[in-house]
VEXFI-219301 format. One record per residue: residue in one letter; x negated, y negated, z negated of N, C-alpha, C in turn. Coordinates in steps of 0.02 Angstrom, whole numbers, plus 32768, in hexadecimal, padded with zeros to 4 digits. Layout:
N
REC/code/nx/ny/nz/cax/cay/caz/cx/cy/cz
REC/A/X/Y/Z/X/Y/Z/X/Y/Z;
...
***
This chain:
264
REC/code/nx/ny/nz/cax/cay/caz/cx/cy/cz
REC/X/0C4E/9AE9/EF28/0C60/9B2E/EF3B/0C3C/9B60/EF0E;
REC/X/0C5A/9B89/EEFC/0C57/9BB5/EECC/0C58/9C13/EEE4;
REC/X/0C1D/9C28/EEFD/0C2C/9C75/EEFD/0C26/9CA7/EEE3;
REC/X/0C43/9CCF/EEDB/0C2E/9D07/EE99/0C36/9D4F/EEC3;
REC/X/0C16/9D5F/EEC5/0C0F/9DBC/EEEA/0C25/9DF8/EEAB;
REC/X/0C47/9E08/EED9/0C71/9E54/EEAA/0C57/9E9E/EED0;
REC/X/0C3C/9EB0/EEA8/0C22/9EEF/EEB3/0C6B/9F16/EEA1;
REC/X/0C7F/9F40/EEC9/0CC1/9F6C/EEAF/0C9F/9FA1/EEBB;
REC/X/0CA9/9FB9/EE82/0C7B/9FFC/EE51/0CA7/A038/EE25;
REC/X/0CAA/A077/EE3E/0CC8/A090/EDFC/0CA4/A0DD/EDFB;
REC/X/0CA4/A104/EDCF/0C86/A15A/EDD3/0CAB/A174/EDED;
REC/X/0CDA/A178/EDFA/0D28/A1AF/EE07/0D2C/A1CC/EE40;
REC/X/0CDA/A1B7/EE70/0CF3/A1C9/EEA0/0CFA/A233/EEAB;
REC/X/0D18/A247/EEE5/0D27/A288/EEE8/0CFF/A2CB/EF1A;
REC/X/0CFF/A28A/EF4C/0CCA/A2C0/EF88/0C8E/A2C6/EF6B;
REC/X/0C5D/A27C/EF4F/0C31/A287/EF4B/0C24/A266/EEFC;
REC/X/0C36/A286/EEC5/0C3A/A288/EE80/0BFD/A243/EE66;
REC/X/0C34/A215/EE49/0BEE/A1E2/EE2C/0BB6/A1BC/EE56;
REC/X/0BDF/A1BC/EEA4/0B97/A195/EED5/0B86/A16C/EEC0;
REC/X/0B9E/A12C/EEA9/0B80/A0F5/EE7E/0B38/A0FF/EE76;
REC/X/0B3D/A133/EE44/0B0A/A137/EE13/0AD0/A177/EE2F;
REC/X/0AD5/A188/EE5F/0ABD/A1B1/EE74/0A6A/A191/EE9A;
REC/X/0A20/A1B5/EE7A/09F5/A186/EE89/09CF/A1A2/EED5;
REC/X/09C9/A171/EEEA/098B/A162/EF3D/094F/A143/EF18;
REC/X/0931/A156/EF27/08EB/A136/EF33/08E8/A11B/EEFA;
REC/X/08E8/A12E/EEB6/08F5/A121/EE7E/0913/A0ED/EE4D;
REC/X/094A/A0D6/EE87/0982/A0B6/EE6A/09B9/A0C4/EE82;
REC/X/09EC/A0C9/EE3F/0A42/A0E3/EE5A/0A42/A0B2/EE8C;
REC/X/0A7E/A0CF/EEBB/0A92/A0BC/EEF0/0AD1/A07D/EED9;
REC/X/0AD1/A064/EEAE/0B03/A01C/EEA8/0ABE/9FED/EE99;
REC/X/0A90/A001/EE82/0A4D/9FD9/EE73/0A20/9FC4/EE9D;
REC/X/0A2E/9FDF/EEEF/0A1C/9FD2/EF23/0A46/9FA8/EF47;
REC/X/0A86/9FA3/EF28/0AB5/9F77/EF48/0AAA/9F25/EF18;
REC/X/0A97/9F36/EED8/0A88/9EF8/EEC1/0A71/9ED6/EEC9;
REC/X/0A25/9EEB/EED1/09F1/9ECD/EF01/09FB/9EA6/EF3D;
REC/X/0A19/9ED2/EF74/0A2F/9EB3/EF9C/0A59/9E66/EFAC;
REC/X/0A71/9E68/EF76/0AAA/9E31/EF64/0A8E/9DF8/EF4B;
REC/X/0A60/9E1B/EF16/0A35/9DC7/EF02/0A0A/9DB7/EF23;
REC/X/09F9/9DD3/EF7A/09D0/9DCC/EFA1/0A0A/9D7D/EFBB;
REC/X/0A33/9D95/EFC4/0A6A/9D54/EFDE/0A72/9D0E/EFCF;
REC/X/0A59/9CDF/EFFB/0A60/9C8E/EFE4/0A97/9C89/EFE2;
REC/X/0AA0/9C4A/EF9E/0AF8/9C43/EF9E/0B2A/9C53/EF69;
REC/X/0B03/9C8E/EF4D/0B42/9CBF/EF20/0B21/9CAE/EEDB;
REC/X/0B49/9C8B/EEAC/0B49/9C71/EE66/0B42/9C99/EE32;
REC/X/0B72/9CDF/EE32/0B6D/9D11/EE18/0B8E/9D40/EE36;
REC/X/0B66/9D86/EE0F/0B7D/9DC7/EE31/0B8A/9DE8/EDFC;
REC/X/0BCF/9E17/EE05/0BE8/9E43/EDBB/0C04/9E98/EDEE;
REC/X/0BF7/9EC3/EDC7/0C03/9F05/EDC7/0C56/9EF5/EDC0;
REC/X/0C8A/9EF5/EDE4/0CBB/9EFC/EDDB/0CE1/9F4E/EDD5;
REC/X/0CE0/9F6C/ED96/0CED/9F9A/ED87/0D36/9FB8/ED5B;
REC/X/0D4C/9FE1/ED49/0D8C/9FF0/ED24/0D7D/9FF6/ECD0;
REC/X/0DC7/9FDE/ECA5/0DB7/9FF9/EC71/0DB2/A051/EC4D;
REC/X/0DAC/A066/EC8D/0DAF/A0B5/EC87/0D69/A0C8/EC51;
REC/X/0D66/A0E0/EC2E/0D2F/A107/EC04/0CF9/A121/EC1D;
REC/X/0D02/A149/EC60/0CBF/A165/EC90/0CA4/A111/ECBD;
REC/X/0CC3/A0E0/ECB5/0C9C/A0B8/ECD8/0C6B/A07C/ECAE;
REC/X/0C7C/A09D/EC7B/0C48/A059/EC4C/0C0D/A07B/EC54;
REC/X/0BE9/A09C/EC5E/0B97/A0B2/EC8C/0BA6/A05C/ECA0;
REC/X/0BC0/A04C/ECCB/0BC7/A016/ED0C/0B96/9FD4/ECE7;
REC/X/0BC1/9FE6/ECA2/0BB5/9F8A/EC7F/0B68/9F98/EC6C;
REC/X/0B58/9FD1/EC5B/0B02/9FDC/EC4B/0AD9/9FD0/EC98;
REC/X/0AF8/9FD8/ECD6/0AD5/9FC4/ED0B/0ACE/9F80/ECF8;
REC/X/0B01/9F60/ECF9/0B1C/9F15/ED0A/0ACA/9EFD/ECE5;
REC/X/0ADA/9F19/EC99/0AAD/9EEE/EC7A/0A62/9F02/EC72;
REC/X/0A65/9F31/ECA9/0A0C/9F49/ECAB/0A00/9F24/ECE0;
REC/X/0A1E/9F05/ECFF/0A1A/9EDF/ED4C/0A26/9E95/ED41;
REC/X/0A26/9E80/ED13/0A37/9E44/ED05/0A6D/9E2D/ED2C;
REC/X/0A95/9E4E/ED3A/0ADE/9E1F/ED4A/0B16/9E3A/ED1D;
REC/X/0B53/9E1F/ED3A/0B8C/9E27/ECFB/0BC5/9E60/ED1A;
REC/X/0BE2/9E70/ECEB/0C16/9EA7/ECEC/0C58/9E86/ECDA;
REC/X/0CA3/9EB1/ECF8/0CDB/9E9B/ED05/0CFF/9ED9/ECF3;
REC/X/0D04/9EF2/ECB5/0D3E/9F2B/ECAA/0D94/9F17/ECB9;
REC/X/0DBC/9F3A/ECF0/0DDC/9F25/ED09/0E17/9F6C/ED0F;
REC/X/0E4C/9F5B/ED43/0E89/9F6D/ED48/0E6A/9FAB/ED6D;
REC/X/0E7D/A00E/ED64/0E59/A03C/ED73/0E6F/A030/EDC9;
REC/X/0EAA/A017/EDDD/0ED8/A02F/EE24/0EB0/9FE0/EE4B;
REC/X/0ECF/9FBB/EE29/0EC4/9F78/EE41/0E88/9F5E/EE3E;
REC/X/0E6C/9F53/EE83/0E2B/9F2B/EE97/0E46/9ECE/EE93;
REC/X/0E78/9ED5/EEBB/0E93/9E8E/EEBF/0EA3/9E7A/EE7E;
REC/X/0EA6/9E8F/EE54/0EA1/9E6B/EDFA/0E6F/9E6D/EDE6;
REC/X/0E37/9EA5/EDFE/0E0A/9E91/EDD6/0DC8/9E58/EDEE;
REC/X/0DEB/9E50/EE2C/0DBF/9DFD/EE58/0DDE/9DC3/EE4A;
REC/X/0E19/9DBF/EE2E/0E32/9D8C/EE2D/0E32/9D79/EDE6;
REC/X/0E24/9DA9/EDB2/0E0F/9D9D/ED6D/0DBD/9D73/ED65;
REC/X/0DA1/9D9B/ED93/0D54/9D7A/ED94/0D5F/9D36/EDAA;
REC/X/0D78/9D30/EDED/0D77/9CF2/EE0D/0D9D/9CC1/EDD3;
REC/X/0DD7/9CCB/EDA9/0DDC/9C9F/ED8A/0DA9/9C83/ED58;
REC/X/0D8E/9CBD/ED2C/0D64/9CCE/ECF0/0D36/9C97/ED15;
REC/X/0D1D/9C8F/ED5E/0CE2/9C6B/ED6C/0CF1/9C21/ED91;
REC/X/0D2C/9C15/ED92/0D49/9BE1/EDBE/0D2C/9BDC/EE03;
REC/X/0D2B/9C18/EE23/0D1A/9C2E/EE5F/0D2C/9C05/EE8C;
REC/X/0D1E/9BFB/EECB/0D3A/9BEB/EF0E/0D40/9C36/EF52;
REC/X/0D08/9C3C/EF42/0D01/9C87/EF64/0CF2/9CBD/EF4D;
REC/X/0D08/9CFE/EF53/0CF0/9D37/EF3A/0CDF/9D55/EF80;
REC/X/0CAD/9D91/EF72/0C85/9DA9/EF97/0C9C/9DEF/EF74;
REC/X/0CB9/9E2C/EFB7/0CC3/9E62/EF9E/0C96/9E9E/EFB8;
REC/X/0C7D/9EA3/EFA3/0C48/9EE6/EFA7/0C55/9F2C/EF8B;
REC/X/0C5B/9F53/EFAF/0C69/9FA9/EF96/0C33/9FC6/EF88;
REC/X/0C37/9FE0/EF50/0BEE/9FF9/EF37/0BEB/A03F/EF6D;
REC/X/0C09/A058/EF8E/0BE4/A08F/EFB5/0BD0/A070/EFEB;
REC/X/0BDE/A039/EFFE/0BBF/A011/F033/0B5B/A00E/F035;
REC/X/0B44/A029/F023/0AFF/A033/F018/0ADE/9FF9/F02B;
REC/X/0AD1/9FFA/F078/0AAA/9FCC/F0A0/0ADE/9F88/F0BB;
REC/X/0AF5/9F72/F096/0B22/9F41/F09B/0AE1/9EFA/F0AC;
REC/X/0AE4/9ED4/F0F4/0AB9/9ECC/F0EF/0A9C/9E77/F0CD;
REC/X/0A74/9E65/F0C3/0A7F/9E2C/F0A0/0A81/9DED/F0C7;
REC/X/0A4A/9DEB/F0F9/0A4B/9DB1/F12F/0A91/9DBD/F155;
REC/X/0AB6/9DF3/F17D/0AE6/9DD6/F182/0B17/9DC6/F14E;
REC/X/0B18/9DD0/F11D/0B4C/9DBF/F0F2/0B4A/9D68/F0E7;
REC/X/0B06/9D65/F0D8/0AEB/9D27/F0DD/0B0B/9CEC/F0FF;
REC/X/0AFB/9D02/F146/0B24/9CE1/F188/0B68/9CD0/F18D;
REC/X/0B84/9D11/F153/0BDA/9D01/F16C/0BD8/9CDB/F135;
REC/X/0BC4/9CE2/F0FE/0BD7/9CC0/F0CF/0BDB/9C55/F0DC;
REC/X/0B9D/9C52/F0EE/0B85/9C0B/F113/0BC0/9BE3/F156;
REC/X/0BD4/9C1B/F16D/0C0A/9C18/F1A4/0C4C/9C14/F18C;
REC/X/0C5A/9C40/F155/0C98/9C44/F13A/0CA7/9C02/F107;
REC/X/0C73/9BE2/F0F2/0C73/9BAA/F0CF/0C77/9B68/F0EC;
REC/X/0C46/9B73/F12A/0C43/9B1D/F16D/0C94/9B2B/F191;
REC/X/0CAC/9B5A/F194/0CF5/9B5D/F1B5/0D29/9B50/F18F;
REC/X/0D1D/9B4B/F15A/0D71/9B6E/F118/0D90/9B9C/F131;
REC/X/0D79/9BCA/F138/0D92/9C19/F14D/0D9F/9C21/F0FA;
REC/X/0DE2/9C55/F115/0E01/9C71/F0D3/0DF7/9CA7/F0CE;
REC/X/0DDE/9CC9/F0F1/0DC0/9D09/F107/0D93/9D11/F12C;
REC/X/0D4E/9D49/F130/0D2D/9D39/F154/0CF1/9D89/F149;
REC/X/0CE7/9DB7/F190/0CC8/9DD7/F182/0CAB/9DF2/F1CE;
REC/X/0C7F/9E16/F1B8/0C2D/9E16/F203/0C5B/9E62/F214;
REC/X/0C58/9E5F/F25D/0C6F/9E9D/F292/0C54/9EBB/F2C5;
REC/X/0C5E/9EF6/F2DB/0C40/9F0B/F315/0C07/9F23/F2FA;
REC/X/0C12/9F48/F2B3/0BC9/9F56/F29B/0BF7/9FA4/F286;
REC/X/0BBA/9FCD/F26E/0BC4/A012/F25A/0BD4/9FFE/F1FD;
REC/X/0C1B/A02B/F206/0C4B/A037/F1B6/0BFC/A02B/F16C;
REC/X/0C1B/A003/F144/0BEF/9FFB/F112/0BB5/9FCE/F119;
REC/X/0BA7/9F9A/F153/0B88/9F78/F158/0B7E/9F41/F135;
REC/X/0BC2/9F18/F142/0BBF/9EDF/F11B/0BF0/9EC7/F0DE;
REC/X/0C02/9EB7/F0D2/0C43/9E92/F0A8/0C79/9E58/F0CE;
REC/X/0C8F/9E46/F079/0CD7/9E11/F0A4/0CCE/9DD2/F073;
REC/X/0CD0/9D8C/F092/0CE2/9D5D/F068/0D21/9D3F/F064;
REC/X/0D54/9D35/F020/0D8F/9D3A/F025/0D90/9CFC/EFF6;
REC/X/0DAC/9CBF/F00C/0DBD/9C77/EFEA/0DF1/9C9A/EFBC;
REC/X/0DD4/9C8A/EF89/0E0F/9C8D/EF40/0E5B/9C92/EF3F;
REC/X/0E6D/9C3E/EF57/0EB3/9C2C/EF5D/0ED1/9C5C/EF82;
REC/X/0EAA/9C7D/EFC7/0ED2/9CAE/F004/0ED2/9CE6/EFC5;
REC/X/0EA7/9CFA/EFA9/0EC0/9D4A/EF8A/0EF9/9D2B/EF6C;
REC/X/0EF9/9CFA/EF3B/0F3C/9CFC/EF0D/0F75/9D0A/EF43;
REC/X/0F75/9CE6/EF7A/0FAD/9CF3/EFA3/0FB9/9D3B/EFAF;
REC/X/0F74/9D59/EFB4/0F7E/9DB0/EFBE/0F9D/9DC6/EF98;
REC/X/0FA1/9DC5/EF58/0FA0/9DE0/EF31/0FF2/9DDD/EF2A;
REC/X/101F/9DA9/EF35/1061/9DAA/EF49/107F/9DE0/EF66;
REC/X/105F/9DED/EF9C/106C/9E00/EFCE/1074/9E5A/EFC5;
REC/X/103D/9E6B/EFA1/102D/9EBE/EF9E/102B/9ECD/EF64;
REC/X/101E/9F1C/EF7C/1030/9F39/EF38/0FE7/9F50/EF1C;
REC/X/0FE8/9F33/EECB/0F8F/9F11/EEC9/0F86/9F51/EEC0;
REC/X/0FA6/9F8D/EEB3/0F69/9FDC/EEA4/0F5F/9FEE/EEE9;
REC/X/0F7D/9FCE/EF33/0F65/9FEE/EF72/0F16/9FBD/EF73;
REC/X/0F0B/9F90/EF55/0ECD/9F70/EF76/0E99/9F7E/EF6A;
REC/X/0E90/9FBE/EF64/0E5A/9FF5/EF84/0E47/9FDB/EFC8;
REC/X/0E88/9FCA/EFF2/0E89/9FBC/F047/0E98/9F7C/F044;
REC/X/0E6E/9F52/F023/0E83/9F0C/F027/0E79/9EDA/F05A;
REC/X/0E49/9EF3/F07B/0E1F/9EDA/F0D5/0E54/9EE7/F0F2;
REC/X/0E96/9F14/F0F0/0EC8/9F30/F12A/0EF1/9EFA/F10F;
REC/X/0EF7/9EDF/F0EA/0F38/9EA7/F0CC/0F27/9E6C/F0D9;
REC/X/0EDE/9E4E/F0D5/0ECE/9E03/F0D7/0EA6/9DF8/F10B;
REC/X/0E95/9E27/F145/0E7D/9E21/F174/0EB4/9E1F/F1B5;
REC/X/0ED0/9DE4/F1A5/0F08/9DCA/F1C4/0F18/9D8D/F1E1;
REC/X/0EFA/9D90/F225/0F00/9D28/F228/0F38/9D20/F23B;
REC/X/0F7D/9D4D/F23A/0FA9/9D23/F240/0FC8/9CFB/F1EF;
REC/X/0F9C/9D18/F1D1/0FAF/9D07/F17B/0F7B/9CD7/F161;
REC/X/0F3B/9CF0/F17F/0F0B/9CC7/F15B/0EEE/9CA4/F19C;
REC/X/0EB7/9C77/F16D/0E78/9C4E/F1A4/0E3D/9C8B/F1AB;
REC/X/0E46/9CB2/F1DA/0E0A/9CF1/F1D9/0DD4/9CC7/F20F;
REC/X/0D9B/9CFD/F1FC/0D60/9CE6/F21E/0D3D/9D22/F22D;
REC/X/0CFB/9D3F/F25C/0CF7/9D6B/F267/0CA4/9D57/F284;
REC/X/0C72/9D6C/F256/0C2F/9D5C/F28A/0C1D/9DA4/F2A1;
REC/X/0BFD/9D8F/F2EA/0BDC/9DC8/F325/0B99/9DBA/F31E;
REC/X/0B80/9DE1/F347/0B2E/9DDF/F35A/0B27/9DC4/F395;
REC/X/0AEF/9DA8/F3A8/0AF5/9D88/F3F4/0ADE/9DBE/F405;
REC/X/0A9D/9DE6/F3E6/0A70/9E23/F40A/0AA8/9E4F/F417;
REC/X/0AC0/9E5F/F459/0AF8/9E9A/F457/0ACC/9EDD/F44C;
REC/X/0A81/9ED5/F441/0A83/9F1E/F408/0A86/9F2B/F3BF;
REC/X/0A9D/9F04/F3A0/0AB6/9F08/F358/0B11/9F2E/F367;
REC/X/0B23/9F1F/F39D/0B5F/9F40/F3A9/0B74/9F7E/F3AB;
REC/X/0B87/9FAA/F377/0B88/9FD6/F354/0BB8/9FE5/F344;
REC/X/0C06/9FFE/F34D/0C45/A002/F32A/0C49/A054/F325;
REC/X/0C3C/A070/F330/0C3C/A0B1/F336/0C0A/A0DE/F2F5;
REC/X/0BF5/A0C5/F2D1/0BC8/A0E4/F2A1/0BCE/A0C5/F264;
REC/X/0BB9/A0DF/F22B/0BCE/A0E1/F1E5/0B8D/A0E5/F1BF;
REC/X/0B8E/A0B3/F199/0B58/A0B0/F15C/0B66/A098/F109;
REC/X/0BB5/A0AD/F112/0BDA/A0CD/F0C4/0BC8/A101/F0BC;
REC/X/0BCE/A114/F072/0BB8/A167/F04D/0BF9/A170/F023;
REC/X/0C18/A194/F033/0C45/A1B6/F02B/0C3F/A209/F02D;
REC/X/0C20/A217/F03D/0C18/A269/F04F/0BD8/A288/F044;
REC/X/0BD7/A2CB/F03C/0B93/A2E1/F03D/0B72/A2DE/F080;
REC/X/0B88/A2C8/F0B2/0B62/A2C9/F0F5/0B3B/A292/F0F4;
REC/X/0B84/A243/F0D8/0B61/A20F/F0E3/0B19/A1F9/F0B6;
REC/X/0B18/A22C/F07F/0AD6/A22C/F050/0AAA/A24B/F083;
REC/X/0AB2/A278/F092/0A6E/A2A0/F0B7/0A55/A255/F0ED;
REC/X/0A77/A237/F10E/0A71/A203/F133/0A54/A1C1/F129;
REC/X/0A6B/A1B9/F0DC/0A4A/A16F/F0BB/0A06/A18C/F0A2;
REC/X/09FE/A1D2/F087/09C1/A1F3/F073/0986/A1E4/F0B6;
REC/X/099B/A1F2/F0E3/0973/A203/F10E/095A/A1AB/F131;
REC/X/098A/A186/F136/0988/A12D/F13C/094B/A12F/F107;
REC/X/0942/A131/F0C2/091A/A129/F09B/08DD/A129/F0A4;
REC/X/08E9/A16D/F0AF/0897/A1A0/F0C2/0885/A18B/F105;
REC/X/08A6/A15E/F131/0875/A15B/F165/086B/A0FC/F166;
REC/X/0885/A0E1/F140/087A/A099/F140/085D/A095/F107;
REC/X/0821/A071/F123/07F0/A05A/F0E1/07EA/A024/F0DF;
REC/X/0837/A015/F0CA/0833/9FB0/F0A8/0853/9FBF/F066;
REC/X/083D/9F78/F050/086C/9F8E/F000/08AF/9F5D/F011;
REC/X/08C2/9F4A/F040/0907/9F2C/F062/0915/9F44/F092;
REC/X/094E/9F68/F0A4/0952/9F7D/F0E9/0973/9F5B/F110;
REC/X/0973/9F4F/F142/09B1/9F25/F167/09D3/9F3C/F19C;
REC/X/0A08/9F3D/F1A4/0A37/9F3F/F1EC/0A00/9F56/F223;
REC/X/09D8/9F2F/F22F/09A9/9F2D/F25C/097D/9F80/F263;
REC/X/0950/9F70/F233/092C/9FAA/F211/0952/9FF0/F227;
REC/X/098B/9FF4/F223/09B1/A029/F222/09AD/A03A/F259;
REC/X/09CA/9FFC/F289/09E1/A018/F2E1/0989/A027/F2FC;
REC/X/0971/A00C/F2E6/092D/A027/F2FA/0902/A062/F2ED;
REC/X/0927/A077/F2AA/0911/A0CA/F29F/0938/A0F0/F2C7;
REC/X/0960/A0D1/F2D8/098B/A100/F30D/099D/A115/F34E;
REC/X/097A/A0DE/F355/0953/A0E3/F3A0/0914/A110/F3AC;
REC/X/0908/A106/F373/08B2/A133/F373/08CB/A173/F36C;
REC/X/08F7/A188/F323/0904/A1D8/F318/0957/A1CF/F30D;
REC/X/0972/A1F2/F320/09B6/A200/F31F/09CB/A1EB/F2CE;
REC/X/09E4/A1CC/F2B1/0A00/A1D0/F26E/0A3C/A207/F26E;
REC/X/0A2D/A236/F239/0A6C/A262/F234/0AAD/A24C/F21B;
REC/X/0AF8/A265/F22C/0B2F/A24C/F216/0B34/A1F9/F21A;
REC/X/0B17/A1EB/F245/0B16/A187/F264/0B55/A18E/F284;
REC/X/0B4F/A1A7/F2C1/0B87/A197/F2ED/0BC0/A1BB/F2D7;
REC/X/0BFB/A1B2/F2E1/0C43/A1A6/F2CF/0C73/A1A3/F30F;
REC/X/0C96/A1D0/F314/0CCF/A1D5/F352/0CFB/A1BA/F34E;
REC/X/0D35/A1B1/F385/0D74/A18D/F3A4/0DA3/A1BC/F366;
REC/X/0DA1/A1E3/F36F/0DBF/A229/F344/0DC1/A227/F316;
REC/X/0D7B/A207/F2DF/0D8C/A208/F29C/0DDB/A1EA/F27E;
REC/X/0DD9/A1FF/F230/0E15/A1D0/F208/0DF2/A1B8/F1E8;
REC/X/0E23/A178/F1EC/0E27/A151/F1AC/0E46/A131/F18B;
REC/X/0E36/A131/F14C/0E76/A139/F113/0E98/A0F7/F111;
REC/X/0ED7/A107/F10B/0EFF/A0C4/F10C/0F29/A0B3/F0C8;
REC/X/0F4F/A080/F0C1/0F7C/A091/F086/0FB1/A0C8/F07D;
REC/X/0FCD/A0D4/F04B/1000/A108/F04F/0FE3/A138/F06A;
REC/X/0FB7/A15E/F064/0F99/A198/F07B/0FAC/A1A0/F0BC;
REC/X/0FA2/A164/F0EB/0F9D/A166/F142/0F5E/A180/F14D;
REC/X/0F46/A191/F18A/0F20/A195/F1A2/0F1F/A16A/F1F3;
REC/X/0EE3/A167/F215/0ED9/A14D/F251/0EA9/A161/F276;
REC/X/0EB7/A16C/F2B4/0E75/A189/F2D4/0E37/A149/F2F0;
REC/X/0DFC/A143/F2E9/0DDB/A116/F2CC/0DD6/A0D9/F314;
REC/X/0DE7/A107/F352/0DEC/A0F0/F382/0E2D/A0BC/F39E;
REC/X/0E5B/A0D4/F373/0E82/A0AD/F367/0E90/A06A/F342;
REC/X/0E7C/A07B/F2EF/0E6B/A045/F2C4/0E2E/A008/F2E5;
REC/X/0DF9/A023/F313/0DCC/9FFA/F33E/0DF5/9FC6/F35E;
REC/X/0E32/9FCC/F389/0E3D/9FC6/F3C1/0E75/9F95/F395;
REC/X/0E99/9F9A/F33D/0EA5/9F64/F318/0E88/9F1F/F30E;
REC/X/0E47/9F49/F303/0E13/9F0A/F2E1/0E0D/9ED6/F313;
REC/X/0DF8/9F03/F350/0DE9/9ECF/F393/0E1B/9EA0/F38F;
REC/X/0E69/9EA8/F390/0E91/9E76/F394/0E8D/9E42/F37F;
REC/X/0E7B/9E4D/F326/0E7D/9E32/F300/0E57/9DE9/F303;
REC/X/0E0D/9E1D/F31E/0DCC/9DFB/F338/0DEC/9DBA/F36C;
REC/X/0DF3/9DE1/F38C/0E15/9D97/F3D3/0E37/9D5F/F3AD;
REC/X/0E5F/9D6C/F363/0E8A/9D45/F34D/0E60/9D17/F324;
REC/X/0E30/9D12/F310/0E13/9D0F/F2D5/0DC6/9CCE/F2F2;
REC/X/0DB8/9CA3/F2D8/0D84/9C6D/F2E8/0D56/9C9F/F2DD;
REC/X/0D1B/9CA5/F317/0CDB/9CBA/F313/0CA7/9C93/F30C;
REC/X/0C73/9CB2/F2EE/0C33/9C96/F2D7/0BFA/9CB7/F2FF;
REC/X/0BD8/9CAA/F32E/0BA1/9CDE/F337/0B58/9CDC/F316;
REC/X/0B31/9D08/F30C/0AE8/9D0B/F2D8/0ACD/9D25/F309;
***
């Protein structure tokens, strides 16, 4: 078995100009996600999966100040540019990680990963946690099947296409502690709020790893700002849908029921 982790990385973003590269605690914020990743048992290699766009080669000077590798790829299409790596590496699994995902965390990723491998899950990702927590592990062969299926510049929203057990072998690990249970709050950066929020995570955790854990426990102590997340919010769908978040919840759950669980 063969895994390779894809950092999906690009500058372009709009709310909050260049988060990638934007530095905490004196490393850009994709350089905190790196770390994190080679904290992970399991994963063979890790590459900046980025575009051949001109503003994103910065990316390949991360790649190679970090000692891992870079993937100049299709600007629309995520799903080409994982399935180029995975071949390039004769993959079995790829591991998809969003670089605004900050605190993506590594022990659970860990867990699903170990779970998603003892099962032959074709899919497989940790729930019931707050937006930007963790990642997804996606068996090779199932993306090629994705990739049939959709239209590869929507897979921006590629979790909404292959997080499907009536299509795939999905898998889904929980927490036994029902206080890691968390669906209602967000620890993606996307916005200038969600910076003031990861800023402030920083400044009050004094580890040089943070974890899932770490977090719910500063937050118990002091309120984290812009954490919690309403029934009300949107969120973005393909084709410029939207969903109210309470709704899209009340998807996943289904999904959840459908799907082999793992608990950690």
């Amino acid at each position: 078995m063969k895994t390779v982790a894809c950092i999906i990385a690009r500058t372009n973003s709009i709310r909050l100009p260049q988060k990638v590269l934007l530095e905490i605690k004196g490393k850009r914020m994709i350089e905190h996600i790196i770390d994190r990743i080679k904290s992970v048992k399991g994963i063979d290699e890790i590459y900046i999966a980025t575009s051949n766009h001109p503003d994103d080669k910065i990316l390949g000077d991360v790649a190679v100040q970090n000692s891992i590798k870079v993937h100049y790829g299709s600007e629309r299409s995520v799903i080409d540019r994982m399935l180029e790596i995975g071949e390039k590496e004769e993959a079995n699994n790829l591991l998809r990680i969003t670089a605004d995902n900050v605190f993506t965390d590594p022990k659970i990723l860990e867990l699903t990963l170990e779970a998603h491998i003892a099962s032959s899950a074709e899919y497989s990702r940790a729930e019931k946690l707050p937006i930007g927590t963790t990642a997804e592990v996606i068996d090779i062969d199932a993306l090629k099947r994705c990739y049939k299926t959709i239209e590869p510049d929507k897979s921006e929203y590629l979790f909404y296409y292959i997080f499907d057990p009536a299509k795939y072998k999905t898998l889904v690990t929980l927490p036994k502690d029902d206080s890691f249970l968390k669906e209602y709050a967000s620890l993606t950066v996307d916005t200038p709020d969600d910076l003031v929020r990861t800023k402030f995570i920083f400044e009050n955790v004094e580890k040089e790893l943070i974890l899932y854990r770490d977090i719910l426990e500063l937050n118990n102590d002091r309120k984290i700002p812009h954490f919690e997340i309403s029934m009300e919010s949107k969120i973005k769908l393909p084709n410029d849908r939207t969903i109210e978040y309470g709704e899209f919840r009340k998807t996943l759950d289904l999904k959840i029921q459908r799907s082999l669980i793992s608990y950690y």
